[in-house]
SENU-416854 format. One record per residue (C-alpha): residue in one letter; residue number from 1; x, y, z. Coordinates in steps of 0.5 Angstrom, whole numbers, plus 500, padded with zeros to 3 digits. Layout:
N
ZAMAR  residu  num  east  north   up
ZAMAR       A  NUM     X      Y    Z
...
END
This chain:
283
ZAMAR  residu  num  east  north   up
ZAMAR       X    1   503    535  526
ZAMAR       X    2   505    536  533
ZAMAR       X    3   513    536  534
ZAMAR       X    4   512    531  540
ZAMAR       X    5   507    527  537
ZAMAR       X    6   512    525  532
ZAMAR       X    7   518    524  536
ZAMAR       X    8   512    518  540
ZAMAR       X    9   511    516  532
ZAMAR       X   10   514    510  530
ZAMAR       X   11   518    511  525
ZAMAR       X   12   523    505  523
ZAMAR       X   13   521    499  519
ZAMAR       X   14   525    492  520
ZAMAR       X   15   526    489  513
ZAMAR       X   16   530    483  514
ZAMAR       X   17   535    486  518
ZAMAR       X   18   535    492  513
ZAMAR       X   19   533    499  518
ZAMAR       X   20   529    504  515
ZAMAR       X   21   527    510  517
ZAMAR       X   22   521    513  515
ZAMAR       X   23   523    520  518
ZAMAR       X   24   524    523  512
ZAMAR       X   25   518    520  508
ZAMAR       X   26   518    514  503
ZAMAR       X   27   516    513  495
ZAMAR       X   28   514    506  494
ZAMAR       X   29   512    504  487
ZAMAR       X   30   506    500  485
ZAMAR       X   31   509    494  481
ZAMAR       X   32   502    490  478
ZAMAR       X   33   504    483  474
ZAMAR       X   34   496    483  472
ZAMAR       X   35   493    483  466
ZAMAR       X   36   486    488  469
ZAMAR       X   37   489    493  473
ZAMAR       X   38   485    499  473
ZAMAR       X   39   491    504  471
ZAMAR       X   40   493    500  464
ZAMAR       X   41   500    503  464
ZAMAR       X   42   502    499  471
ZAMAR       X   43   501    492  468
ZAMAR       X   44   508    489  468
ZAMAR       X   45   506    481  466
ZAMAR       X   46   511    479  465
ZAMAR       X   47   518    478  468
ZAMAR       X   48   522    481  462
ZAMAR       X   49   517    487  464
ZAMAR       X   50   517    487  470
ZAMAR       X   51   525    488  472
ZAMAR       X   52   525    493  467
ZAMAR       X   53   520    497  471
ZAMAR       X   54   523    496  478
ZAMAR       X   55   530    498  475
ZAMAR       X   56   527    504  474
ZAMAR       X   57   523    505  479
ZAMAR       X   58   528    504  484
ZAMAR       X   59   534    508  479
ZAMAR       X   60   527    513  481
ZAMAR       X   61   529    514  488
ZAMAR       X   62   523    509  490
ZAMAR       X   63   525    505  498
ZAMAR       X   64   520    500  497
ZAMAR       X   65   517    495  491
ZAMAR       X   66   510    493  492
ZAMAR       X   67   509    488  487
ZAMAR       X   68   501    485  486
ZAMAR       X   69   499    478  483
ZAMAR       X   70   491    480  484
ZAMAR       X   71   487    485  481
ZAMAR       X   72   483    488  487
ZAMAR       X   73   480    494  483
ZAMAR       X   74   472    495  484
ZAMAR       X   75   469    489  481
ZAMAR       X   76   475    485  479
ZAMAR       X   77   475    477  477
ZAMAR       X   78   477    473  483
ZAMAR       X   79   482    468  481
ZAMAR       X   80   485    462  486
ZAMAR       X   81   491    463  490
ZAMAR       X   82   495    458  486
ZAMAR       X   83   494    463  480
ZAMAR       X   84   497    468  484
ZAMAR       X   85   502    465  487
ZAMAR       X   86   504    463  479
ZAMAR       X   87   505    469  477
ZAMAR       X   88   508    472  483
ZAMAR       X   89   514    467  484
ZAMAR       X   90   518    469  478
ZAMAR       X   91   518    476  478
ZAMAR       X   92   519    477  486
ZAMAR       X   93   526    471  484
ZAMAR       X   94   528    475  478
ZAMAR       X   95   527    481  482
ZAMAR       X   96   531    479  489
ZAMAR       X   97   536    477  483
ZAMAR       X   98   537    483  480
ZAMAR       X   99   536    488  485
ZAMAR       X  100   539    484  491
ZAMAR       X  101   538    491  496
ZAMAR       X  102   531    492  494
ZAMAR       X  103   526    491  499
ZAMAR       X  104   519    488  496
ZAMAR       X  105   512    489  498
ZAMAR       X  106   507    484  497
ZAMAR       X  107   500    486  496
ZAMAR       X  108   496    480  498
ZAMAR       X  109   491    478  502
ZAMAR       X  110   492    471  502
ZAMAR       X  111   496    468  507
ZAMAR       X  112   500    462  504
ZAMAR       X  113   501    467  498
ZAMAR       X  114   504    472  503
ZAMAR       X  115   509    466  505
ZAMAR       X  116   511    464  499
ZAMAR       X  117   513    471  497
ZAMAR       X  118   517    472  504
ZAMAR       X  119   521    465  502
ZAMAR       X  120   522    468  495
ZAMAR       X  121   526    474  498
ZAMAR       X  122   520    479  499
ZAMAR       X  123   521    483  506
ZAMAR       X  124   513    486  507
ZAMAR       X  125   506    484  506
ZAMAR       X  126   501    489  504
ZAMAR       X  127   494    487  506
ZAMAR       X  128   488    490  503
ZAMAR       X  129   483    485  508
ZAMAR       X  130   487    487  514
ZAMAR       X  131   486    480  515
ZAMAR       X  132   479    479  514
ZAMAR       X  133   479    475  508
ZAMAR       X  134   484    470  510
ZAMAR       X  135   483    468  518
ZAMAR       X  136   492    465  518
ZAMAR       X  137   495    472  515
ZAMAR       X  138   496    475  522
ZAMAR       X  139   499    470  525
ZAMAR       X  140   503    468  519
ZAMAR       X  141   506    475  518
ZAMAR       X  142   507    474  526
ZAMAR       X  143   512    468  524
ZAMAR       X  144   515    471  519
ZAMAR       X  145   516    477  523
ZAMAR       X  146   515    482  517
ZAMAR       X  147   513    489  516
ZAMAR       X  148   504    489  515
ZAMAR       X  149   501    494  511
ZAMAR       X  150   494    494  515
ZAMAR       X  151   489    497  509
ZAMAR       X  152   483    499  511
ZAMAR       X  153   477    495  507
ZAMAR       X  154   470    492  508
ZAMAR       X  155   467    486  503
ZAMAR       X  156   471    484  497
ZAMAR       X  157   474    487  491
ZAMAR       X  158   467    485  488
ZAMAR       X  159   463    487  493
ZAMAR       X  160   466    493  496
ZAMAR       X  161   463    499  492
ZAMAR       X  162   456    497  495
ZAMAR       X  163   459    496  502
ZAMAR       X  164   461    504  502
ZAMAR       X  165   456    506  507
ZAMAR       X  166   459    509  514
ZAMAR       X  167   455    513  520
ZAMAR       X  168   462    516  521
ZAMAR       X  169   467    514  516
ZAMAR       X  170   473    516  520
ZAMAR       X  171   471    513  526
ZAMAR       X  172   469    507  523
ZAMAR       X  173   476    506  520
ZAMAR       X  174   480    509  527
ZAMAR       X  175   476    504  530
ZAMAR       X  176   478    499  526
ZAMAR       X  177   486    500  526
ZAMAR       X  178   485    500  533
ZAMAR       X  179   482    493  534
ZAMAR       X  180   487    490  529
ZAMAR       X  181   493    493  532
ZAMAR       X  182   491    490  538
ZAMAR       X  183   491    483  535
ZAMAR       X  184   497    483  532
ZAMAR       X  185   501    486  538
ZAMAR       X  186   498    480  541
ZAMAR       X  187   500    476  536
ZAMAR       X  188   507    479  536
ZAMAR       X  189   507    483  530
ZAMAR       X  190   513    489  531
ZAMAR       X  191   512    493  524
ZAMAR       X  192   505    495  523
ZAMAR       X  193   504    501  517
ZAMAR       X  194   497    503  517
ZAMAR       X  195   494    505  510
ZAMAR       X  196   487    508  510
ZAMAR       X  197   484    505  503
ZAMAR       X  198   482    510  499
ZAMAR       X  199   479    507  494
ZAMAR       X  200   477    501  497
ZAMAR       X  201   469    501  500
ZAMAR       X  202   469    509  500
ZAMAR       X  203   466    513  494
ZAMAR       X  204   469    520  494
ZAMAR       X  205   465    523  499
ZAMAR       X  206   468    518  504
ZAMAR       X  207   476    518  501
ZAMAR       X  208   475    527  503
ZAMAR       X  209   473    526  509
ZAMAR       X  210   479    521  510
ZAMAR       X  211   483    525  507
ZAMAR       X  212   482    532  512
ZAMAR       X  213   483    529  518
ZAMAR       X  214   489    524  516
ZAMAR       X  215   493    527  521
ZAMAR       X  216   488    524  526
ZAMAR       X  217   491    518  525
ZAMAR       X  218   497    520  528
ZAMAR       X  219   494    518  536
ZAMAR       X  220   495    510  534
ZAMAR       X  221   503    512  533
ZAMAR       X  222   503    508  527
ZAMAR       X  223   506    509  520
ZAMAR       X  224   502    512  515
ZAMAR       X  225   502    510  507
ZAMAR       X  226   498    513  502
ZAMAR       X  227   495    509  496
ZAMAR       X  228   491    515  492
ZAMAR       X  229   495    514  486
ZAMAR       X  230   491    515  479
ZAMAR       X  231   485    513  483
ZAMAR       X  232   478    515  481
ZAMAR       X  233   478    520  487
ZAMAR       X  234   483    524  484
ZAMAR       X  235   480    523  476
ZAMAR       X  236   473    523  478
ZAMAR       X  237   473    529  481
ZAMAR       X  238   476    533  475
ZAMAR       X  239   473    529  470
ZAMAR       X  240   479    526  466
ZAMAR       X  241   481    518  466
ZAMAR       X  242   486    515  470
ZAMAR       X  243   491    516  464
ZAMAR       X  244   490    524  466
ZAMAR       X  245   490    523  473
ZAMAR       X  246   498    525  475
ZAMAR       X  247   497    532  476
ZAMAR       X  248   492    531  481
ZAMAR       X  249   496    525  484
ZAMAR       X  250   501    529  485
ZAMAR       X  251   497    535  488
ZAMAR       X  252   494    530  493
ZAMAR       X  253   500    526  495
ZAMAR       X  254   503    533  498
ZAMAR       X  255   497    535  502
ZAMAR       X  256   497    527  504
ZAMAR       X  257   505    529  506
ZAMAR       X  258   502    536  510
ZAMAR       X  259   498    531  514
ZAMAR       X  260   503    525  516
ZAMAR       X  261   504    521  511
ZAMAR       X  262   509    517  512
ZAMAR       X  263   510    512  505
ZAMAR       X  264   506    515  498
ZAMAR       X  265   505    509  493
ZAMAR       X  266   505    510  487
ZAMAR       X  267   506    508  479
ZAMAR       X  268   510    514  478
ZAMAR       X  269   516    514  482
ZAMAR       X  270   520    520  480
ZAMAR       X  271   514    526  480
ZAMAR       X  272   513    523  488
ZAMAR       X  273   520    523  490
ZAMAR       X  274   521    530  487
ZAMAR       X  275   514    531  491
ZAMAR       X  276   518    529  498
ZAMAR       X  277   524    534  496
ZAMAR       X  278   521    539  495
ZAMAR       X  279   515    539  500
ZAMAR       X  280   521    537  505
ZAMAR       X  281   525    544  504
ZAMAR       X  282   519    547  507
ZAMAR       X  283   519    544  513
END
C-alpha cells in the first residue's frame, strides 16, 4: 500500500485502556467452544480445554483471543441466545482469570451475548451480521465503548450459501462498510476493524475477487482482518479438507498481508505469526 495512505490509516485499538498498535500486523486466534465447527480441531467445549489452547495460543505470539459460542458455518444449527451465553461465560471468566493480560474477542452477532461477555472481561465484539441480525448491537457496542470487528455478511448461517449473488462483489461489500461505518460513528463507536467474510455468502469466485483487490479497502481508513484460515476457498481450490488446508492458509495469509491486512485470524497461531516476521523482514 501507499506510504501516505498508511500513515491516514488507522491503526491503533482501545482495549479497555490497553493501546494497541496494528503497525505491525497482529495474530488473533480462533478459539471455538462449539460442538460443529467446520475445522473439527478448533472445537475447545470445554473450559479445561479451552484455557489450555489459549495458553498456547497467547505463548504462540497471538494479540488477540477470538473466542465463539455459535457455529455460523454454511448450514449451522441455530441455538438460542441463552445457550450461547451458557457456553460462552465460564470459559471467558476461566480465561480473564487465567490470563488477566489477554484481550478476548467475542464472535457473536447478539447484542445481549455481547454485553455479558464485555461484563465478564472480554475487550471486543466480533460480529458476522455487521448488525443486521440483532437491531441493539450497534448502539450496544456504543455503550461499551469496545473495538467492533465489522464482518461483511448476507442472510443467515443458514441461508447464506443460496444469498451468494453480487453484480460487483467488491462494491457491493465497500458500500456496505461505507453505510455501517457511518452508522456507528454516529453512534460514537471509535474502533471499528473491518473484515470482508470470506466465506460468509460468497463462493469461491467472489472470496478471489475480494482477495485481489483487499488493498482497496484501505479508502475507508479502517483496520483490516482477515478470516480465510482453513476455509473452503483455501481446501476446495486445492481439492484436500480443512484437516490439509494449512499450507494454503499460510500462502494466503501472506498475500492477505501484501495487500493490507492488518489482523490474520487463525486456528494455527504459531505458523501465522512466523508468517508476519518473515513477511515484515521484507518490507
Amino acid at each position: 500500500m501507499a506510504k501516505d495512505t498508511f500513515f491516514r490509516k488507522k491503526i491503533t485499538l482501545n482495549a479497555d485502556g490497553k493501546l494497541i498498535s496494528l503497525a505491525t500486523p497482529k495474530v488473533m486466534g480462533i478459539i471455538n467452544i462449539t460442538p460443529d465447527s467446520f475445522y473439527a480441531t478448533s472445537r475447545k467445549p470445554s473450559v479445561d480445554e479451552a484455557l489450555q489452547q489459549a495458553g498456547k495460543m497467547l505463548a504462540d505470539g497471538a494479540a488477540f483471543l477470538d473466542i465463539g459460542a455459535y457455529s455460523s458455518r454454511p448450514g449451522a444449527v441455530d441455538i438460542s441466545a441463552a445457550e450461547e451465553t451458557d457456553r460462552l461465560l465460564p470459559i471467558v471468566e476461566a480465561i480473564v482469570t487465567a490470563f488477566p493480560d489477554a484481550v478476548l474477542s467475542i464472535d457473536t452477532f447478539r447484542a445481549p451475548v455481547a454485553e455479558a461477555a464485555v461484563k465478564a472481561g472480554a475487550h471486543m465484539i466480533n460480529d458476522i451480521s455487521g448488525g443486521t441480525l440483532d437491531a441493539d448491537m450497534f448502539a450496544t457496542v456504543a455503550r461499551l465503548q469496545v473495538p467492533y470487528i465489522l464482518m461483511h455478511m448476507k442472510g443467515t448461517p443458514q441461508n447464506m450459501v443460496q444469498m451468494a449473488q453480487y453484480d460487483d462483489v467488491f462494491n457491493e461489500v465497500l458500500d456496505y462498510f461505507v453505510n455501517k461505518y457511518q452508522q456507528l460513528k454516529q453512534l460514537g463507536v471509535h474502533d471499528v476493524i473491518i473484515d470482508p467474510g470470506f466465506g460468509f455468502a460468497k463462493n469461491q469466485q467472489h472470496n478471489y475477487a475480494l482477495m485481489k483487490r483487499l488493498q482497496d479497502f484501505d479508502v475507508l481508513e479502517l483496520p483490516l482482518l482477515t478470516g480465510i484460515s482453513r476455509k473452503k476457498m483455501v481446501y476446495g481450490l486445492l481439492g484436500s479438507t480443512a484437516a490439509d488446508a494449512l499450507n494454503g492458509t499460510t500462502v494466503l495469509n501472506t498475500i492477505a498481508l501484501s495487500k493490507g491486512a492488518n489482523i490474520l485470524r487463525v486456528h494455527d497461531v504459531k505458523e501465522a505469526v512466523e508468517a508476519v516476521r518473515v513477511w515484515g523482514m521484507c518490507q
